[in-house]
N, C-alpha and C positions, 0 to 999 in steps of 0.2 A: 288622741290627745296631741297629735304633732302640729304642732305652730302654737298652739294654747297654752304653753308654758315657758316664760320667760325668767331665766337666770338671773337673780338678785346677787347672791350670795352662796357661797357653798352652801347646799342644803337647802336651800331657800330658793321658793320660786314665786312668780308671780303669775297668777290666773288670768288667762283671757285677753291681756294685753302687757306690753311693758311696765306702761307709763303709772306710776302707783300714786297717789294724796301726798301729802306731805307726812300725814299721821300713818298713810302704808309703808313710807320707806322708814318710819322711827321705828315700827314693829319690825320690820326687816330685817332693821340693824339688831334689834334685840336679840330676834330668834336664831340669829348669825354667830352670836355672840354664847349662847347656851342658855340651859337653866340658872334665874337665878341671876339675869342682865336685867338692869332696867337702866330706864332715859335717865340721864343725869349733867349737873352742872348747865351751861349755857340753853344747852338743848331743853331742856327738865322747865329753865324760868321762861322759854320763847314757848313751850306748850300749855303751861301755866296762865300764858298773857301778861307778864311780869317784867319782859324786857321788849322793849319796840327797837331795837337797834338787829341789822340781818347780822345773823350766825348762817353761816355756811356749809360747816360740816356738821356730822350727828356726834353726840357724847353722851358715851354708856361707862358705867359702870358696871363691870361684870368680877365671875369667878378666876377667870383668866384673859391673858393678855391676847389679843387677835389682831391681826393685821388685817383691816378691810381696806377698802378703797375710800378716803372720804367719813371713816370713823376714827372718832377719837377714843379707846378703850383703855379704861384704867379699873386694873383690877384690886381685889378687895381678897382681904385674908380673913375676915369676920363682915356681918352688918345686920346691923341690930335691927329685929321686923318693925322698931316704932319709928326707923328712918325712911321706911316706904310704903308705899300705896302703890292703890290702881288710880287713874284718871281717865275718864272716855276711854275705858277698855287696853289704856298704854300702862306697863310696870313702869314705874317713876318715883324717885327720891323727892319724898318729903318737903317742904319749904324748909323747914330749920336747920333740914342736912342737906339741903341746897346748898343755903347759904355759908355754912361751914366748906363744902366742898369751890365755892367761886369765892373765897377769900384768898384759892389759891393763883387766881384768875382775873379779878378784880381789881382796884383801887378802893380805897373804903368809902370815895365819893359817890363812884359806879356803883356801888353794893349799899349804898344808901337809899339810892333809887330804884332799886329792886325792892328793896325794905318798903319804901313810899308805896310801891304798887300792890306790895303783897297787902299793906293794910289798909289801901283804900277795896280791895278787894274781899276787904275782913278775912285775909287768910296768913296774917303776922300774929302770932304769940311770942313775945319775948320770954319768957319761963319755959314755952318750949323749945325756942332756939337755945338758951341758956344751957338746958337738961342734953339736948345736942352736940353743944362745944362739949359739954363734962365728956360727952362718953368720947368724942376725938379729943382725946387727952392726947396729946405727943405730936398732933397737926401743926408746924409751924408759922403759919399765917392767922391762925384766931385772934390776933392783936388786930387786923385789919379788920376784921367781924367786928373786935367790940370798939373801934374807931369809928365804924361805922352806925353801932347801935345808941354811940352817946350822939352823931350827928342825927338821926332821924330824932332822939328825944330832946333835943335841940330847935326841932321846926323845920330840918333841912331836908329839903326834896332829892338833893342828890345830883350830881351828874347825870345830864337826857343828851348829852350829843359827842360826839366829836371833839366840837368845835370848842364847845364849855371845857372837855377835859384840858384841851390848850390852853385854854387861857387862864385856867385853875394853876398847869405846872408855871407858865408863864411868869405868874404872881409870885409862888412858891422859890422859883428862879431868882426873881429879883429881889425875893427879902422880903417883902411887902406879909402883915399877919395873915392868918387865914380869914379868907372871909365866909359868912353863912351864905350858902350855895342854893338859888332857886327855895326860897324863903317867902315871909310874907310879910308885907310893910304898908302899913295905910291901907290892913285887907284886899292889898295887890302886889302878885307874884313876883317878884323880882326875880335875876338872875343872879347875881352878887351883892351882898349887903357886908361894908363892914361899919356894924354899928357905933362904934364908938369916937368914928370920924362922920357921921351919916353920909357917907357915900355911896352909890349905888354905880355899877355898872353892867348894862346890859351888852349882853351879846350874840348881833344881829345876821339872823342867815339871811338866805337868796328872798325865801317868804315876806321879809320886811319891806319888802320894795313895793309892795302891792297898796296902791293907793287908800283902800278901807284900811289896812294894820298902820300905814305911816297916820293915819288920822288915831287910830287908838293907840298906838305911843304916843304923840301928843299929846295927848288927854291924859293920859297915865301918869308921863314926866311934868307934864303940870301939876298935876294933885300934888306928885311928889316933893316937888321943889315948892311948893304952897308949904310943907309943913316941914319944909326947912332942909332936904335932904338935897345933897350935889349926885345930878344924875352925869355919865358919861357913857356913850353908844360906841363899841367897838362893831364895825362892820366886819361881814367874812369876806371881804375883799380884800381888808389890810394885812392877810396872807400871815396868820398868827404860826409861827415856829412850832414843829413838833416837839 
């Protein structure tokens, strides 16, 4: 067996070579972790398909606390078996105690758009998220959950970048209302709507420079501004404040 067994973790080794999947180093970290660890928070909605933004470390949820290299472990003094499952052979927390658990983590805009994914992937029950928060009674971020839950039943897609989060506090900054975030207007996506002034503002990354997207904005903000709304394009050039 000498050379065919590679150190992950205490106790944990890996077969036959280093280099593991991405789904081998989340088991990794579980079995690292003990009985009774599963994926959880960041790591839990990136295995899911539920966030497209990189997470770089792994996050468990275990019985106790461990020091790994590159995990995040947050232990658990109770957890109720209807907040977990298996997925593709990985332990992992539930969507509704997902999102109970990245409301610690989150913005309720970011955790709107986890919401958007989980239900175009028909994997959002709000009754079960609901029955979720009751049992983390004493969590103090569930206002951020149901900030969230009134903007997905709103229309609101949520926070998808960086750049959007900027220029969300940006607005926030200067006083300005909030506006409906990645919405739909004239059956076309916007990034910012605030209705009641029909303004619209989009906010344009490096991608927008690509001759075919600059011709479907144009066509887009035409429709728009046809039925009466004032568009305005911020670029990710004009270097938006953190």
């Amino acid at each position: 067996m000498s050379g065919r067994l590679h150190r992950r973790y205490p106790g944990v080794y890996a077969v036959g070579q280093p280099r593991l999947s991405q789904q081998g180093e989340w088991m990794a970290a579980i079995l690292a972790c003990g009985p009774g660890a599963h994926l959880a928070s960041l790591t839990a909605v990136v295995h899911m398909k539920l966030w497209r933004r990189r997470v770089t470390d792994t996050h468990i949820l275990a019985r106790r606390e461990r020091k790994l290299p590159g995990v995040h472990v947050r232990a658990y003094r109770s957890l109720d078996r209807r907040d977990v499952t298996v997925r593709d052979g990985i332990p992992v927390t539930t969507v509704p105690r997902t999102l109970v658990d990245l409301s610690d983590v989150l913005t309720a805009h970011q955790l709107a758009n986890v919401i958007h994914e989980a239900a175009f992937r028909k994997l959002f029950d709000e009754r079960a998220v609901r029955a979720a928060m009751t049992r983390a009674n004493g969590r103090h971020n569930l206002h951020i959950l149901d900030k969230a839950l009134e903007l997905n039943e709103a229309g609101s897609a949520g926070t998808r970048s960086e750049l959007e989060d900027r220029f969300l506090a940006l607005t926030s900054r200067s006083g300005l209302p909030e506006p409906l975030v990645n919405t739909k207007v004239q059956d076309i996506e916007v990034d910012f709507h605030w209705p009641d002034r029909n303004l619209i503002v989009e906010v344009d990354g490096p991608g927008h420079t690509r001759p075919t997207t600059k011709r479907d904005d144009a066509w887009r903000d035409a429709r728009l501004r046809a039925a009466g709304h004032t568009i305005l394009r911020v670029a990710d050039e004009m270097d938006l404040p953190s």
